[in-house]
DRENROTOR-615253 format. One line per 2 residues: number of its first residue (from 0); for each residue z, y, x of C-alpha. Coordinates in steps of 0.001 Angstrom, whole numbers. Layout:
! DRENROTOR-615253
NUM> Z:Y:X ~ ...
***
This chain:
! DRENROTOR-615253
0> 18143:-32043:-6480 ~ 17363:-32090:-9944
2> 14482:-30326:-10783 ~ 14763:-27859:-13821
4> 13452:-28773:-16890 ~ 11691:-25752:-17712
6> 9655:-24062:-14475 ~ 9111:-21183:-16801
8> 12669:-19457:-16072 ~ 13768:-17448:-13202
10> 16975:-19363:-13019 ~ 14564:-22629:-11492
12> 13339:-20294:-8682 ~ 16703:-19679:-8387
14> 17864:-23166:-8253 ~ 14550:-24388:-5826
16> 14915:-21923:-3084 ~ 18188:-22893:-2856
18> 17461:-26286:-2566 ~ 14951:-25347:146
20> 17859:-23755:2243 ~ 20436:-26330:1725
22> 21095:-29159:4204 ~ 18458:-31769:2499
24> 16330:-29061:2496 ~ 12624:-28030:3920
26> 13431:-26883:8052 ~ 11355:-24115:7639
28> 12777:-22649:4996 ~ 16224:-22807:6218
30> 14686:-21366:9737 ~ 13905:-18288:7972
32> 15650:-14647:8515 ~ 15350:-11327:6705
34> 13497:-10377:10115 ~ 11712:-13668:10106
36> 10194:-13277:6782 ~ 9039:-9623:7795
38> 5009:-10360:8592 ~ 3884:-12656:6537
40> 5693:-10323:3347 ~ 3862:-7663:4925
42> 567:-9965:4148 ~ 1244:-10909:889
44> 1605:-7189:-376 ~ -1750:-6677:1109
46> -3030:-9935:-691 ~ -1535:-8347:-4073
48> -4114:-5340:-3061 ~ -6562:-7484:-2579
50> -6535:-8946:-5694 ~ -5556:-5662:-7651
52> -9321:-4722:-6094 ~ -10455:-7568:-7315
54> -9526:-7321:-10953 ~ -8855:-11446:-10842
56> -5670:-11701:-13155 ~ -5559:-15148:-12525
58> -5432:-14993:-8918 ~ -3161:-11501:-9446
60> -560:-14022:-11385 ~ -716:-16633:-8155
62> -320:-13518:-5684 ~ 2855:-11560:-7368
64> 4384:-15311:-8010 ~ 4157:-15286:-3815
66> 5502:-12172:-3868 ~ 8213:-12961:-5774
68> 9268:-15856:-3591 ~ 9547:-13683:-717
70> 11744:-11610:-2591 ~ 14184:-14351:-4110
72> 14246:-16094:-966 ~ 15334:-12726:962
74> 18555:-12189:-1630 ~ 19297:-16095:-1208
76> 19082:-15296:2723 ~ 21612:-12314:1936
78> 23812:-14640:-611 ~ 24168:-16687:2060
80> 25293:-14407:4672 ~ 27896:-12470:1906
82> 25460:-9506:2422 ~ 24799:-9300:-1789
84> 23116:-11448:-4532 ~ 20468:-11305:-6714
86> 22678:-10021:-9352 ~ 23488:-7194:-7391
88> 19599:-6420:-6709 ~ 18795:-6390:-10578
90> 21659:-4513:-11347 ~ 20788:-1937:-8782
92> 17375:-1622:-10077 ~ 18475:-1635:-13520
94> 20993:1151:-13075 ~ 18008:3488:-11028
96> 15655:2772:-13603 ~ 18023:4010:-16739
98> 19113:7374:-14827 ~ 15893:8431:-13617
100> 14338:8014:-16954 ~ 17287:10273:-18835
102> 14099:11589:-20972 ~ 14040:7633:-22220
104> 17543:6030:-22017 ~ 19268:10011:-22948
106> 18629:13115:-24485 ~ 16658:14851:-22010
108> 12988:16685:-23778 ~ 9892:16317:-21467
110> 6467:17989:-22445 ~ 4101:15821:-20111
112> 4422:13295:-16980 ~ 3913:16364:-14954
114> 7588:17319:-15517 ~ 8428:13015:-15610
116> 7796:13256:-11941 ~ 9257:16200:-11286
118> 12600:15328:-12862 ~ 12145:12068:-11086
120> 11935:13766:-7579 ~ 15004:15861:-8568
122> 17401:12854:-9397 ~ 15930:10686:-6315
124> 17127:13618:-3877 ~ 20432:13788:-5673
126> 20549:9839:-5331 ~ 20358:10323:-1469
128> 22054:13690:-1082 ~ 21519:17332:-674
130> 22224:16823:3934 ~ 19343:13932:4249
132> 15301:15267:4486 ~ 12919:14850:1503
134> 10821:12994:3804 ~ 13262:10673:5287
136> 13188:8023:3261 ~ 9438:7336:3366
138> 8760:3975:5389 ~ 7759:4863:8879
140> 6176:1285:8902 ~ 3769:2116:6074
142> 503:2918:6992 ~ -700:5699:8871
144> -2742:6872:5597 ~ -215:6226:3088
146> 2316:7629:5243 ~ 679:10946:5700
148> -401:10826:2192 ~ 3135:10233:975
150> 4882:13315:3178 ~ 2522:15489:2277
152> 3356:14431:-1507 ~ 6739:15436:-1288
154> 6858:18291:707 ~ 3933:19431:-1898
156> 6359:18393:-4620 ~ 9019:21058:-2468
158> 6537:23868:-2323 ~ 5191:23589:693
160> 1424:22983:-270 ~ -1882:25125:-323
162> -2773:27609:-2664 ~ -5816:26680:-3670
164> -8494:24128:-2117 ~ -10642:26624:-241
166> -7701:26582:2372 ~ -7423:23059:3108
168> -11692:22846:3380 ~ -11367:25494:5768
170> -8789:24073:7908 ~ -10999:21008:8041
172> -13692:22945:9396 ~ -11282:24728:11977
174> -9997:20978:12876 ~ -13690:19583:13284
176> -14307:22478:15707 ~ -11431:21810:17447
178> -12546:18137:17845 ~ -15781:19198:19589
180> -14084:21522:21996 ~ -11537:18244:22894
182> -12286:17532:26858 ~ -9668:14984:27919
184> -8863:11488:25974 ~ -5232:12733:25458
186> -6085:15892:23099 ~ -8968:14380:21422
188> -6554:11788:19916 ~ -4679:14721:18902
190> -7479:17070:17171 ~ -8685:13735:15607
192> -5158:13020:13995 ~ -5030:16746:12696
194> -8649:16086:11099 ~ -7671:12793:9339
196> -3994:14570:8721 ~ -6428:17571:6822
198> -8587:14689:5203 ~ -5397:12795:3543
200> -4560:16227:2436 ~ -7657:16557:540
202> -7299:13609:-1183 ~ -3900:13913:-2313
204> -4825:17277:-3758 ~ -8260:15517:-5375
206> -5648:12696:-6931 ~ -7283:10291:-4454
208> -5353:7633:-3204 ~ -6912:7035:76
210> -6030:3293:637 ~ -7753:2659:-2389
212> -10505:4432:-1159 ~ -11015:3293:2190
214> -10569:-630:1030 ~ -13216:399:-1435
216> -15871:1848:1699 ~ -15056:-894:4113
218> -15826:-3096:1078 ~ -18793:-1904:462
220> -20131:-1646:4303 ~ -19257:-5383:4838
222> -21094:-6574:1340 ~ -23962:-4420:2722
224> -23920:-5306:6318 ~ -23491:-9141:5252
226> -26141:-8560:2981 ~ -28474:-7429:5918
228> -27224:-10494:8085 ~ -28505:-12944:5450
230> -32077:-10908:5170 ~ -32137:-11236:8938
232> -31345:-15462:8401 ~ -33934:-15802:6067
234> -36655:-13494:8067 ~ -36210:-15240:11117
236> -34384:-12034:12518 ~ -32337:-11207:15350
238> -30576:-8621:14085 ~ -28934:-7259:17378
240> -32771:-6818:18899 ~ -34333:-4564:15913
242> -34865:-1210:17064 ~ -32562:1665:15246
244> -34664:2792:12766 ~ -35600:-795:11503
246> -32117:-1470:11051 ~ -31687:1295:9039
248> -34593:234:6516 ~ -32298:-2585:6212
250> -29367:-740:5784 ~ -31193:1142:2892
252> -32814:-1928:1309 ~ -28822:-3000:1270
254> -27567:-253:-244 ~ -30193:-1022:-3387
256> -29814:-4472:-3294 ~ -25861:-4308:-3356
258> -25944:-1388:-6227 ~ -27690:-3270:-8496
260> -24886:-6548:-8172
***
């Protein structure tokens, strides 16, 4: 193959991947499967996260470029099969994008994104009909978090939701207690999946998005803990033999080291 002249276009994506699954093409490539490709896609969204946290828009470029050749490969993988093309992808896309934005691309008046997202609910359960659950369509291999996060969204978005926050802290509390009281393995997996179920409730009603958050805390504990690794290194520490309390001096001389960087 020749290679395109200018790298720059989608077309030479195009053109390369196709290369890569023809017969003088790479063996691994041509190996691949929708089902194939499934895990390591999986990673690169998380490596897209990663670098979101990051705030490296050099490295964010690289990552959604990876992305994007998962996603161009997977319609070439479809071409091939007569399943659909690329075409059809953008034009799908393209046609979702222009009717649930009638406020943009038609005369419908919106006063704030409030009523954006509402409208944008309404014409996404039209899209799937009036028979299938406002829930159904939500990934059931997303995770746990988002997943809860995302049902409880929608079914918020229905009217099913709290009045007011004092409800939700209150069945937190009546969740914790019914932690404690848990005696057998079996129902203390189940109280603990109402608590976090209450928690992810919370913070979709305080605008937090909770895998945001919790990349952001186990962040923060490893740059600490890694931080009190070194100070062991350097101190001639074990770490594993310091008594409770001295670890936590280090844990606190970690938390205003790490603040400060």
């Amino acid at each position: 193959m020749v290679l395109p002249k200018d790298l720059s276009r989608f077309s030479a994506l195009e053109k390369i991947i196709a290369c890569l699954r023809g017969p003088d093409g790479c063996p691994w490539d041509k190996e691949q499967t929708h089902a194939s490709l499934r895990e390591s896609f999986l990673q690169e969204c998380y490596e897209v996260l990663e670098t979101l946290d990051e705030g490296d828009a050099h490295k964010l470029c690289e990552e959604v470029g990876d992305l994007l050749l998962h996603i161009v490969l997977q319609a070439r993988i479809a071409e091939e099969s007569g399943e659909f093309k690329m075409s059809d992808v953008i034009k799908s896309i393209n046609e979702k994008l222009v009717h649930r934005h009638p406020h943009v691309f038609g005369e419908q008046k919106v006063k704030d994104v409030g009523e954006i997202i509402h409208n944008w609910e309404t014409l996404k359960r039209e899209e799937k009909g009036a028979d299938e659950s406002i829930i159904a369509s939500v990934p059931k291999s997303m995770p746990a978090l988002s997943y809860s996060q995302e049902i409880q969204h929608r079914v918020a978005q229905a009217g099913f939701d709290w009045e007011n926050d004092v409800g939700v802290i209150e069945k937190l509390a009546e969740e914790v207690e019914e932690l404690t009281q848990a005696d057998t393995p079996e129902s203390k997996n189940e109280e603990f999946g109402d608590l976090l179920f209450t928690l992810v409730n919370i913070a979709r009603r305080q605008d937090v998005d909770l895998e945001v958050a919790l990349r952001e805390a186990n962040r923060k504990f490893s740059k600490r803990f890694q931080f009190m690794e070194e100070i062991c290194r350097q101190r001639g520490v074990n770490f594993s033999r310091l008594s409770f309390d001295e670890q936590n001096q280090l844990w606190e001389e970690a938390k205003r080291s790490t603040s400060q960087s």
